[in-house]
Biopython code that builds the backbone (N, CA, C, O; Angstrom):
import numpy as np
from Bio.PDB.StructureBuilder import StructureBuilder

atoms = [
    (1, "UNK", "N", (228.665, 90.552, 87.438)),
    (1, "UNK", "CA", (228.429, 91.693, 86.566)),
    (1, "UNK", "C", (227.914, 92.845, 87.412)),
    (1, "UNK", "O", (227.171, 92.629, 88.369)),
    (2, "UNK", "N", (228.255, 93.920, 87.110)),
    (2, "UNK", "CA", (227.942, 95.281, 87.835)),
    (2, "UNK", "C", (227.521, 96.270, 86.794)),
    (2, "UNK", "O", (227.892, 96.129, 85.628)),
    (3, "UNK", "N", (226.660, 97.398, 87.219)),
    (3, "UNK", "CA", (226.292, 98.028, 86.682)),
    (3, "UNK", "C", (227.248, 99.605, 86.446)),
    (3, "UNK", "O", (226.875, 100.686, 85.991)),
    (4, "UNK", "N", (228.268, 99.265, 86.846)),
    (4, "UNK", "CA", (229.371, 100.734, 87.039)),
    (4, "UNK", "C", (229.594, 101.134, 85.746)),
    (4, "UNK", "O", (229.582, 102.324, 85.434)),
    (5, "UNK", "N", (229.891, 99.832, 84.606)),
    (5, "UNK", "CA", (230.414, 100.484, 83.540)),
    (5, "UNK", "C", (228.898, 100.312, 81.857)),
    (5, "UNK", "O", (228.899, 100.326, 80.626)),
    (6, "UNK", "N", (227.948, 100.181, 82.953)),
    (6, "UNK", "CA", (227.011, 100.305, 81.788)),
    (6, "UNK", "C", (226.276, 101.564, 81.451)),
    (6, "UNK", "O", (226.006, 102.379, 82.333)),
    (7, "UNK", "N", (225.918, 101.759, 80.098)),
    (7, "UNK", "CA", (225.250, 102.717, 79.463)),
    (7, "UNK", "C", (223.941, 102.658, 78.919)),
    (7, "UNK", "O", (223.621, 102.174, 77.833)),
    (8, "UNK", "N", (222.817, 103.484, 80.229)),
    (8, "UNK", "CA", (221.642, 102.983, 79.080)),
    (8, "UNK", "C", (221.324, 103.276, 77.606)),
    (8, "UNK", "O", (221.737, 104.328, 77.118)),
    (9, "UNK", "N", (220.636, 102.435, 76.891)),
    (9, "UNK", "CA", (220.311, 102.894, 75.802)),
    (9, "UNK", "C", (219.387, 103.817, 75.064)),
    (9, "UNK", "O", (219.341, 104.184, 73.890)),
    (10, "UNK", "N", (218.433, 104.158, 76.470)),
    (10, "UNK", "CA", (217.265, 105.233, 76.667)),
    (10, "UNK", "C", (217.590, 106.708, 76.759)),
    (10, "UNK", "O", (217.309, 107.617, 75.978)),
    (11, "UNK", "N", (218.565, 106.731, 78.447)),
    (11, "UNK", "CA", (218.807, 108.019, 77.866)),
    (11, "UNK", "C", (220.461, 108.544, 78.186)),
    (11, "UNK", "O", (220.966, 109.617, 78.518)),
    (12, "UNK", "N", (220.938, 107.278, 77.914)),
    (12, "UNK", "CA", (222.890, 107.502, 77.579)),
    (12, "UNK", "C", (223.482, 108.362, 79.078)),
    (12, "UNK", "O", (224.508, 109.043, 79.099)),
    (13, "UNK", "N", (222.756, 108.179, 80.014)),
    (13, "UNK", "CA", (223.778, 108.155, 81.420)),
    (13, "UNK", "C", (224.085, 106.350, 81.716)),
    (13, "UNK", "O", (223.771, 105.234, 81.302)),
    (14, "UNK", "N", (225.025, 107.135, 82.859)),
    (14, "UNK", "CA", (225.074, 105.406, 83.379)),
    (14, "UNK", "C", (224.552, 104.770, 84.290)),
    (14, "UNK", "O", (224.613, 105.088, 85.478)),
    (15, "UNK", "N", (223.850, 103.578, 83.733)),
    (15, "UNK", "CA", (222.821, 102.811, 84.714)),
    (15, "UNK", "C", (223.396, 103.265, 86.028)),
    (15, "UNK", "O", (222.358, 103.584, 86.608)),
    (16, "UNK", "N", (224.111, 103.438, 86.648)),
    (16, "UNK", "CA", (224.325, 103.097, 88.487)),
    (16, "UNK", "C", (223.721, 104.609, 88.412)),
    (16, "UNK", "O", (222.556, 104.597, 88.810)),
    (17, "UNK", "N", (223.980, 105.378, 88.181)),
    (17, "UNK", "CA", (222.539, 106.781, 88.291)),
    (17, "UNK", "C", (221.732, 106.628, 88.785)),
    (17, "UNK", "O", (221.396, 107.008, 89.907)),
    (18, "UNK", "N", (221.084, 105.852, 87.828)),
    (18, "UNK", "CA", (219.603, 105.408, 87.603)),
    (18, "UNK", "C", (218.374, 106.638, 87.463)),
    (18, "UNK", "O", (217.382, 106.886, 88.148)),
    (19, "UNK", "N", (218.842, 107.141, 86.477)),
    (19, "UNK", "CA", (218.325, 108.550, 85.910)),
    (19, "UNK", "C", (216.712, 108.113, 85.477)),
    (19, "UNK", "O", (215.806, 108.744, 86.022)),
    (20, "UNK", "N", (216.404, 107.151, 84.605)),
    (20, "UNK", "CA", (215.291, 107.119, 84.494)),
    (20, "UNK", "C", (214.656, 105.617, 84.742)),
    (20, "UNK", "O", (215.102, 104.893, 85.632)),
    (21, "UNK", "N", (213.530, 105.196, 83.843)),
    (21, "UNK", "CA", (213.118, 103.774, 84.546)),
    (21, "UNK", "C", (213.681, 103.002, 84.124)),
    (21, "UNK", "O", (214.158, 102.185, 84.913)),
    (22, "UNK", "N", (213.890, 102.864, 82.941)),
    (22, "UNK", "CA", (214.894, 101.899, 82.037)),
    (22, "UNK", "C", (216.028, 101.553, 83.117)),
    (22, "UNK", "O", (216.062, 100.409, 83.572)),
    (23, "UNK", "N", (216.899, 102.454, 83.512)),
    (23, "UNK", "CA", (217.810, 102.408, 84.352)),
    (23, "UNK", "C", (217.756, 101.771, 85.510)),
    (23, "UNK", "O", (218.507, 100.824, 85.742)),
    (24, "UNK", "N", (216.715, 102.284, 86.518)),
    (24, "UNK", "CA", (216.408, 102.114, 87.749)),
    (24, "UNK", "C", (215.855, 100.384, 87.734)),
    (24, "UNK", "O", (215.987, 99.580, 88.656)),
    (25, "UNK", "N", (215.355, 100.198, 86.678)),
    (25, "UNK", "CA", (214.953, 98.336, 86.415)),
    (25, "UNK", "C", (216.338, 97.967, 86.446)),
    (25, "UNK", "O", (216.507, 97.583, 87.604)),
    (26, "UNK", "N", (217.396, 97.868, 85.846)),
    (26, "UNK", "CA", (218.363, 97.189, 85.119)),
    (26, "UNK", "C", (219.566, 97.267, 86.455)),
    (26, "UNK", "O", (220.390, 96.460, 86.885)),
    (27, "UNK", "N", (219.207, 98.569, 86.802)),
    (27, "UNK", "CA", (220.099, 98.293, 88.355)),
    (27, "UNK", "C", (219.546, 97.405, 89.385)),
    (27, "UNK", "O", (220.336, 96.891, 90.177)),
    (28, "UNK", "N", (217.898, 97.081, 89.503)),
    (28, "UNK", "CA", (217.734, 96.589, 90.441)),
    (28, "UNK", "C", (217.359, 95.349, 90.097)),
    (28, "UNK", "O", (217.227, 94.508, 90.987)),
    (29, "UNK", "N", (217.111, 95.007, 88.695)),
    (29, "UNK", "CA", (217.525, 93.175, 88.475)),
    (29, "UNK", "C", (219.037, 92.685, 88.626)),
    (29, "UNK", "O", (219.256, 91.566, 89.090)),
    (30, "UNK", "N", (220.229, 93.646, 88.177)),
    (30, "UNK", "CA", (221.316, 93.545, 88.723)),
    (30, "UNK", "C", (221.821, 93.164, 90.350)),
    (30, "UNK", "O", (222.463, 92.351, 91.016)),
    (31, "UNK", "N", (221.275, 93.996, 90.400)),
    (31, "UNK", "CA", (222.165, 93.941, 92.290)),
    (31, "UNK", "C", (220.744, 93.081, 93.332)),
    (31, "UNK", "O", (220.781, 92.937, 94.554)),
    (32, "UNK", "N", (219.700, 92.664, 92.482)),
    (32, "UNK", "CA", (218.671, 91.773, 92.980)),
    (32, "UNK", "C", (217.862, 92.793, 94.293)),
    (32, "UNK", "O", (217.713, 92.405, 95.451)),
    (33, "UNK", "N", (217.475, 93.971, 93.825)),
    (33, "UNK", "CA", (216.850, 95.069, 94.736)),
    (33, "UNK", "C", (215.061, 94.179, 94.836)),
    (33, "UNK", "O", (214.635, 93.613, 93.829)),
    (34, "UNK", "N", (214.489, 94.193, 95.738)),
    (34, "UNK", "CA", (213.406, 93.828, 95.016)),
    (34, "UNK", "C", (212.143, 94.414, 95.361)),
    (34, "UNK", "O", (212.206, 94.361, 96.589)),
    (35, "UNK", "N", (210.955, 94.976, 95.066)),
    (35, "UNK", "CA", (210.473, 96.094, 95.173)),
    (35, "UNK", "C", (209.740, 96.333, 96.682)),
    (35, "UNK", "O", (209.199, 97.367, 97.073)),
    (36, "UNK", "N", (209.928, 94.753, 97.570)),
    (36, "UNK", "CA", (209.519, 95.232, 98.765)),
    (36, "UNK", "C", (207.963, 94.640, 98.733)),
    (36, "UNK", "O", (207.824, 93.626, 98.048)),
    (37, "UNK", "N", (206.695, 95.196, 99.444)),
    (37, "UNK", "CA", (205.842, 95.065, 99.286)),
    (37, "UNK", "C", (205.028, 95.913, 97.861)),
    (37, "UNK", "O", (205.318, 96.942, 97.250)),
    (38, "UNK", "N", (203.789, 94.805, 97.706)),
    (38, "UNK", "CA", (202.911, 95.593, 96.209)),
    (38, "UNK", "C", (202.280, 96.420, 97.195)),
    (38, "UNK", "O", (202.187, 96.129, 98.388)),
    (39, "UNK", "N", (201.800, 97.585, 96.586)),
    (39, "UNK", "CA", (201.437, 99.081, 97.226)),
    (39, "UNK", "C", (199.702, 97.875, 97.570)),
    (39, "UNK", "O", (199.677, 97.406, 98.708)),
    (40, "UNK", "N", (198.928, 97.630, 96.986)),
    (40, "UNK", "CA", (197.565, 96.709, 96.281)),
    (40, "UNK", "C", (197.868, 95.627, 97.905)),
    (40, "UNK", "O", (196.893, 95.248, 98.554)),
    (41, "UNK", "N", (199.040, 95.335, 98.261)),
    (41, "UNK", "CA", (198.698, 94.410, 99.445)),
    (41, "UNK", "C", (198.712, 95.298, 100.439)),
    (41, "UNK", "O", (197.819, 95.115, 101.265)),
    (42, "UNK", "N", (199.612, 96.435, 100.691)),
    (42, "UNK", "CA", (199.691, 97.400, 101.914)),
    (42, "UNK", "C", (198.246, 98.018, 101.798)),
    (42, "UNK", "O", (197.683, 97.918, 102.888)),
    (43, "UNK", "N", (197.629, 98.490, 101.055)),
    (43, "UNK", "CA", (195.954, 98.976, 100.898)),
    (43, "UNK", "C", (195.265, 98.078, 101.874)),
    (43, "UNK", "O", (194.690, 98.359, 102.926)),
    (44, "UNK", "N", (195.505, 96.641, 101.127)),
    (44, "UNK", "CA", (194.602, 95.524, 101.635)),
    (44, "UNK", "C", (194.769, 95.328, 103.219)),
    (44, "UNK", "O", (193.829, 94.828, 103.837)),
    (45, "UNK", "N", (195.671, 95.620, 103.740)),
    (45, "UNK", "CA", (195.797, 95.371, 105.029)),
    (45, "UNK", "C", (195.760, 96.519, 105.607)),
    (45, "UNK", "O", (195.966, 96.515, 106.820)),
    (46, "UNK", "N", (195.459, 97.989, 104.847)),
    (46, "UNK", "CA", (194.796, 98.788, 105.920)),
    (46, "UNK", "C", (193.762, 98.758, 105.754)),
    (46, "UNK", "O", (193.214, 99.579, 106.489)),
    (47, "UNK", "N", (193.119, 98.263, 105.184)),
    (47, "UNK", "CA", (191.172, 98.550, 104.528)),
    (47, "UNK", "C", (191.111, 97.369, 105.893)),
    (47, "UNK", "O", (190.694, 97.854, 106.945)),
    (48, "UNK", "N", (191.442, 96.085, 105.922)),
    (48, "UNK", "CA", (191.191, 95.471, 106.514)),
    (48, "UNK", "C", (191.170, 95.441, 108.296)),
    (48, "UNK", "O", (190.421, 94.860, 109.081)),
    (49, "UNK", "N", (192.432, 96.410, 108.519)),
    (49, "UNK", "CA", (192.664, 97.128, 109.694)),
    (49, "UNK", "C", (191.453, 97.827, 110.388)),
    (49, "UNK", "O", (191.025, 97.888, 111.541)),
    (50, "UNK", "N", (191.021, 98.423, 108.935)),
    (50, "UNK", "CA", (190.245, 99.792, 109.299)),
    (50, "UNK", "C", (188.881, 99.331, 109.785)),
    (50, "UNK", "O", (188.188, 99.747, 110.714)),
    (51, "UNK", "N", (188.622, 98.039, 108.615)),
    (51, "UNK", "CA", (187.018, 97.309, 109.261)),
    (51, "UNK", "C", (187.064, 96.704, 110.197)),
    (51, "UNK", "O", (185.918, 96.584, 110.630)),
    (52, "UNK", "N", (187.827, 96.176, 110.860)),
    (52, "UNK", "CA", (188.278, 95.379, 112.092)),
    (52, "UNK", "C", (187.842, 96.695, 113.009)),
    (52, "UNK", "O", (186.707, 96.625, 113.478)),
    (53, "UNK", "N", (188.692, 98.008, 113.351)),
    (53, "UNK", "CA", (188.224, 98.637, 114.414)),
    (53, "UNK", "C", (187.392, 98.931, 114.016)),
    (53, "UNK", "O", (187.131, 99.554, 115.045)),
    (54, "UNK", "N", (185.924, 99.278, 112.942)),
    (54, "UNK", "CA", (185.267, 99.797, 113.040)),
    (54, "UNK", "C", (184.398, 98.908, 113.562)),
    (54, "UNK", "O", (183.457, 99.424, 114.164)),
    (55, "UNK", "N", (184.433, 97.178, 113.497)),
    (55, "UNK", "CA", (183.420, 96.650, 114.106)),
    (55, "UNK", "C", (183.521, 96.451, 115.765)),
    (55, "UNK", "O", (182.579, 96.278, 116.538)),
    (56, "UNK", "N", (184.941, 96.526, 116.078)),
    (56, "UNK", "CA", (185.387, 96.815, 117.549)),
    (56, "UNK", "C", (184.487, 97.529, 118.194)),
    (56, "UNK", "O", (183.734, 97.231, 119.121)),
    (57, "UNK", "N", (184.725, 98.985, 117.312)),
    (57, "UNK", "CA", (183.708, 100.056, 117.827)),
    (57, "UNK", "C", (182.475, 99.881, 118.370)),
    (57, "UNK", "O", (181.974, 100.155, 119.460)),
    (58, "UNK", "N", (182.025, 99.264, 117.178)),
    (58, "UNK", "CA", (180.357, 98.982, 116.803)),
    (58, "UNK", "C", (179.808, 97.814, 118.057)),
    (58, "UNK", "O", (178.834, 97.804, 118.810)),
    (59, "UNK", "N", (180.766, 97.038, 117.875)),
    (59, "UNK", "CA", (180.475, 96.241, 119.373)),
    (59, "UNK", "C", (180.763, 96.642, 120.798)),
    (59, "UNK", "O", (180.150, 96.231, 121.784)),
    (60, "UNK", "N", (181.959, 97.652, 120.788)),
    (60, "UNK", "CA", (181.592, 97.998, 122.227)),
    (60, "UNK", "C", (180.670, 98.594, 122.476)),
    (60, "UNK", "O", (180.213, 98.616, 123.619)),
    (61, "UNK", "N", (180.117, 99.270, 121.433)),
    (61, "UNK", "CA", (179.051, 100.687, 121.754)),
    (61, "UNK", "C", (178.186, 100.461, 122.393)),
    (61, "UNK", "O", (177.385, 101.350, 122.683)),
]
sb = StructureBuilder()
sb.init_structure("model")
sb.init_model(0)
sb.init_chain("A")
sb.init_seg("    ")
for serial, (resi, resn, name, xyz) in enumerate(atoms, 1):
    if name == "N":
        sb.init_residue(resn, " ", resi, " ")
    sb.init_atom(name, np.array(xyz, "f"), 0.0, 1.0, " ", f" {name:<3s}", serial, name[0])
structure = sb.get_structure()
C-alpha cells in the first residue's frame, strides 16, 4: 500500500504532501519513517556531556 493515491480526511490534500500532521503520521506509518531519536534522550546526553566536562574541569584545576 502507498500513500500516492490517498486523501486526508483533515484537510483533503494528498497524504504524500504531507501538508499537515494528520498527513505527515499516515505517511510515515506507511513507508515505516521512524522519528529517529526522542528530542528528551538527545537533552539527556548533552546535560550529561556537559557535567562530565564540568567535573574534568573541576579536577584539573
Amino acid at each position: 500500500m502507498s500513500c500516492d493515491h490517498l486523501v486526508c480526511a483533515q484537510c483533503s490534500h494528498p497524504v504524500r504532501d504531507g501538508r499537515c500532521p494528520t498527513c505527515r503520521n499516515a505517511r510515515a506509518e506507511l513507508h515505516g519513517d521512524g522519528p529517529g531519536l526522542p528530542p528528551a534522550l538527545v537533552l539527556g546526553v548533552l546535560l550529561v556531556l556537559l557535567l562530565a566536562a564540568l567535573v574534568l574541569r573541576a579536577v584539573a584545576a
